[in-house]
C-alpha positions as CSV (number, residue, x, y, z in Angstrom):
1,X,125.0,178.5,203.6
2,X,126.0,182.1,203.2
3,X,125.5,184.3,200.3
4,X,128.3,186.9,199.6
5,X,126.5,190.3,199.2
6,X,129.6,192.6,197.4
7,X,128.8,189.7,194.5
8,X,124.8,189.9,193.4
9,X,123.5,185.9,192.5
10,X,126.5,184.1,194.3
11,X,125.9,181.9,196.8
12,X,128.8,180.5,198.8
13,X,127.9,177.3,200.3
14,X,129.6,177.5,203.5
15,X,128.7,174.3,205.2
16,X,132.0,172.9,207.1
17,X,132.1,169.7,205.5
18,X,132.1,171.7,202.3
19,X,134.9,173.5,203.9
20,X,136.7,170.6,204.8
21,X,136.7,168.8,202.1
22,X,137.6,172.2,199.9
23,X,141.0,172.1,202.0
24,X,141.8,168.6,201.0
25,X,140.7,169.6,196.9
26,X,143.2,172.7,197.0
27,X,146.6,170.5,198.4
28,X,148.8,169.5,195.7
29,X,149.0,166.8,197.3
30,X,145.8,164.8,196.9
31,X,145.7,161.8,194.6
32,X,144.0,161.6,191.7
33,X,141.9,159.2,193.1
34,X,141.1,161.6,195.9
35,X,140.6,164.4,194.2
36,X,137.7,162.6,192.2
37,X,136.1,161.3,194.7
38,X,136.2,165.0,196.7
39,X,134.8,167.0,193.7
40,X,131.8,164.1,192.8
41,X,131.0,165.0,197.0
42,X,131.5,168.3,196.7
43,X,128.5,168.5,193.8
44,X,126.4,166.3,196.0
45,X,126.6,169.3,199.0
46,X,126.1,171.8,196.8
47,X,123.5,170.4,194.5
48,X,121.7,169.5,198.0
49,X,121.5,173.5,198.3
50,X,120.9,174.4,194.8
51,X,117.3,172.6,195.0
52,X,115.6,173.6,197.2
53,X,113.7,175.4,194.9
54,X,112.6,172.4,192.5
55,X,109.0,172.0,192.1
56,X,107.2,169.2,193.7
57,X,103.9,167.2,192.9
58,X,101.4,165.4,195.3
59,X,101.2,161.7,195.4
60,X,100.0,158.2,197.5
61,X,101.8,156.5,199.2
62,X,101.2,153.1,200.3
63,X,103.2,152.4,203.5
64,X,103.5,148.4,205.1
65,X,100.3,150.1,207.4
66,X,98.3,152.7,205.5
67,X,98.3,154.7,202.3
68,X,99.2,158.5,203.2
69,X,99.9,161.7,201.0
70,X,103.4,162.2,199.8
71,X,105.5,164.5,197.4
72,X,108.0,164.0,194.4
73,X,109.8,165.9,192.1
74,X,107.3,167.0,189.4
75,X,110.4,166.5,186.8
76,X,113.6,165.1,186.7
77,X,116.1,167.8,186.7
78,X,118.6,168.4,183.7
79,X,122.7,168.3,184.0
80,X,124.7,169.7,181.9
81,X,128.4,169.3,182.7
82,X,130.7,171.5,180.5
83,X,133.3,169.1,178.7
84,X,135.7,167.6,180.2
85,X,135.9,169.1,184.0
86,X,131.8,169.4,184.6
87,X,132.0,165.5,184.2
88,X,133.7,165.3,187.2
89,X,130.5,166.3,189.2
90,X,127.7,164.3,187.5
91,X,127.9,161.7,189.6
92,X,127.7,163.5,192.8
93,X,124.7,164.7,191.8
94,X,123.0,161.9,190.1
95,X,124.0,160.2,193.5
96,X,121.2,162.6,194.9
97,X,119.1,162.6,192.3
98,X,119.1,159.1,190.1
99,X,116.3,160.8,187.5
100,X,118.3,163.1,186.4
101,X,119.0,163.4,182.9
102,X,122.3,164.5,181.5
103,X,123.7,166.3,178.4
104,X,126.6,167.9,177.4
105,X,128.5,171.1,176.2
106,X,132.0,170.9,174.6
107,X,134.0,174.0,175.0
108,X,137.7,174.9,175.6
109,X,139.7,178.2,176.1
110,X,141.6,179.0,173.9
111,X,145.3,179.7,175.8
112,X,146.1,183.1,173.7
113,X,142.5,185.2,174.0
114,X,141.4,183.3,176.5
115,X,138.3,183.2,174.8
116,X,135.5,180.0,174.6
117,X,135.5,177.3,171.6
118,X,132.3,174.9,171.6
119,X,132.9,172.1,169.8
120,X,130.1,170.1,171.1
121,X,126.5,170.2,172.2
122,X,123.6,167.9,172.8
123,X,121.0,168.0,175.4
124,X,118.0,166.0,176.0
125,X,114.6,167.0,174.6
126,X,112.1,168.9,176.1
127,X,114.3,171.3,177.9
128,X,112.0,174.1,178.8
129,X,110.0,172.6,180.9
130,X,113.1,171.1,183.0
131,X,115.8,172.7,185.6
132,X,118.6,172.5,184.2
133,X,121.8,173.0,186.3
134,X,125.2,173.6,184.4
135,X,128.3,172.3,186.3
136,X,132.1,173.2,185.7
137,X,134.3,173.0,188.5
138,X,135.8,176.3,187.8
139,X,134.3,179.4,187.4
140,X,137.4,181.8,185.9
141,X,137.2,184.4,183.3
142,X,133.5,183.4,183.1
143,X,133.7,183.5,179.5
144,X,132.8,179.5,179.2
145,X,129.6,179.6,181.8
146,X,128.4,182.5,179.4
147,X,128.8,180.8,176.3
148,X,127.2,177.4,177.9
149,X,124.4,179.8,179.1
150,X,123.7,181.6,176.0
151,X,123.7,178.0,173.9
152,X,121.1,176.3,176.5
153,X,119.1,179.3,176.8
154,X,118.7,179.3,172.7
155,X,117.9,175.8,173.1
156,X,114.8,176.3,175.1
157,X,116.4,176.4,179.0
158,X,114.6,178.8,180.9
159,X,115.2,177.7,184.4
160,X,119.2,177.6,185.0
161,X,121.1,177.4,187.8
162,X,125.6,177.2,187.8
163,X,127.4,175.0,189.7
164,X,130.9,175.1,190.4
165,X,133.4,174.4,192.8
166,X,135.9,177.5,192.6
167,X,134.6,181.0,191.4
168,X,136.9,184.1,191.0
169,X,135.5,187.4,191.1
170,X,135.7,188.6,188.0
171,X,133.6,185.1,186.5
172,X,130.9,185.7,188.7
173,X,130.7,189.5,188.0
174,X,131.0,188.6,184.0
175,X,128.0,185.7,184.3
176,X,125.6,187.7,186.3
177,X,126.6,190.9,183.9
178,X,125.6,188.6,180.9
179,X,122.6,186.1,182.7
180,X,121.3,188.2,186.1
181,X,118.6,185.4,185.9
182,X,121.2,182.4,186.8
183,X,121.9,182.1,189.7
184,X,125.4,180.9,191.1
185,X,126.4,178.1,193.3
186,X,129.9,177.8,194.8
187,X,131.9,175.7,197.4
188,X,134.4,178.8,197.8
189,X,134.7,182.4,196.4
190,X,138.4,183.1,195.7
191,X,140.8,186.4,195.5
192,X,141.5,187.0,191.8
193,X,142.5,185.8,188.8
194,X,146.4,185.9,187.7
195,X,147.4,187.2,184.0
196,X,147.2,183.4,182.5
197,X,143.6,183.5,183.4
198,X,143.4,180.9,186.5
199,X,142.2,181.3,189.8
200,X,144.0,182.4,192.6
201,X,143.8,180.8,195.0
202,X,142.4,178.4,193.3
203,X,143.2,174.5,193.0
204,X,145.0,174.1,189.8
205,X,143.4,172.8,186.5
206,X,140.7,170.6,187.3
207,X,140.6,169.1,184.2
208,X,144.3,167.6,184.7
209,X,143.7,166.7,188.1
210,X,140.8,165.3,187.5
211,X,142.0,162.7,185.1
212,X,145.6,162.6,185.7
213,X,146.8,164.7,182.2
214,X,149.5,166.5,184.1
């Protein structure tokens, strides 16, 4: 992996099947069928980065020969996909990591000011003492991932991480501006964003081609 230093708390996840499979994501071509299955592989390569840093805790082992010391996670890690998109890489994940617990933050952007609506939130208890890694497969204006942040963080989230698949500058610069403690994980770190507000560039609306809505 790579981290992009003109960009503080971004790391670019440069591994070439990452790369590879970011080519196929980005065709207009792809299925929808394809498409899901590349992002829910895409979160499994990047979560498989992203944790390196989770805590582990000693245990015994019992092997068909001896017992001998071994390590596990010390706690299951938290998801938290943001509605509809983040859904999209759960499974990836989980796929890693079958623990994990899961909740969920409802937000859209509103088309005009391009500014985040949360219409829904529920995590699962005892979130402080869990990481909790927020996944939306676009990163944009950034205004969503600080919202999503802000909400966990007054939940009791004090370990978080952001996972997406697609970051524009300007996101990345407004999330670390507004959260310098979260750090960012991406599969690719693109030129710009247009005047509408999406990435360029980019893949489209993940959302749509995620579920086939367009």
């Amino acid at each position: 992996m790579t981290t992009t230093p003109a960009l503080p708390g971004c790391t670019v996840v440069a591994h070439p099947l990452v790369r590879h499979k970011m080519a196929l994501l980005r065709d207009r071509a792809t299925p929808t069928k394809l498409f899901q299955e590349l992002v829910s592989e895409l979160a499994t390569l990047l979560a498989y980065e992203a944790t390196q840093q989770l805590a582990l805790t000693p245990i015994e082992v019992s092997t068909p020969l001896e017992t001998t010391p071994g390590e596990q996670l010390a706690t299951p890690p938290i998801l938290v996909p943001i509605l509809r998109a983040g859904l999209g890489m759960v499974d990836g994940i989980r796929a890693l990591i079958p623990d994990a617990r899961v909740g969920h933050i409802g937000l859209y952007r509103d088309h005009d000011s391009l500014a985040p609506v949360e219409y829904y939130f529920k995590v699962p208890p005892g979130i402080a003492t869990h990481d909790v890694f927020l996944l939306d497969p676009m990163l944009a204006t950034g205004g969503s991932a600080v919202n999503a942040v802000t909400a966990l963080k007054r939940s009791g989230a004090t370990r978080l991480t952001f996972l997406c698949l697609v970051a524009a500058p300007e996101g990345v610069r407004r999330l670390h501006a507004a959260h310098p403690d979260v750090p960012i994980f991406t599969a690719a770190l693109d030129r710009e964003l247009n005047a509408h507000g999406y990435i360029l560039p980019g893949l489209g609306d993940a959302g749509d081609r995620l579920f086939g809505t367009k």
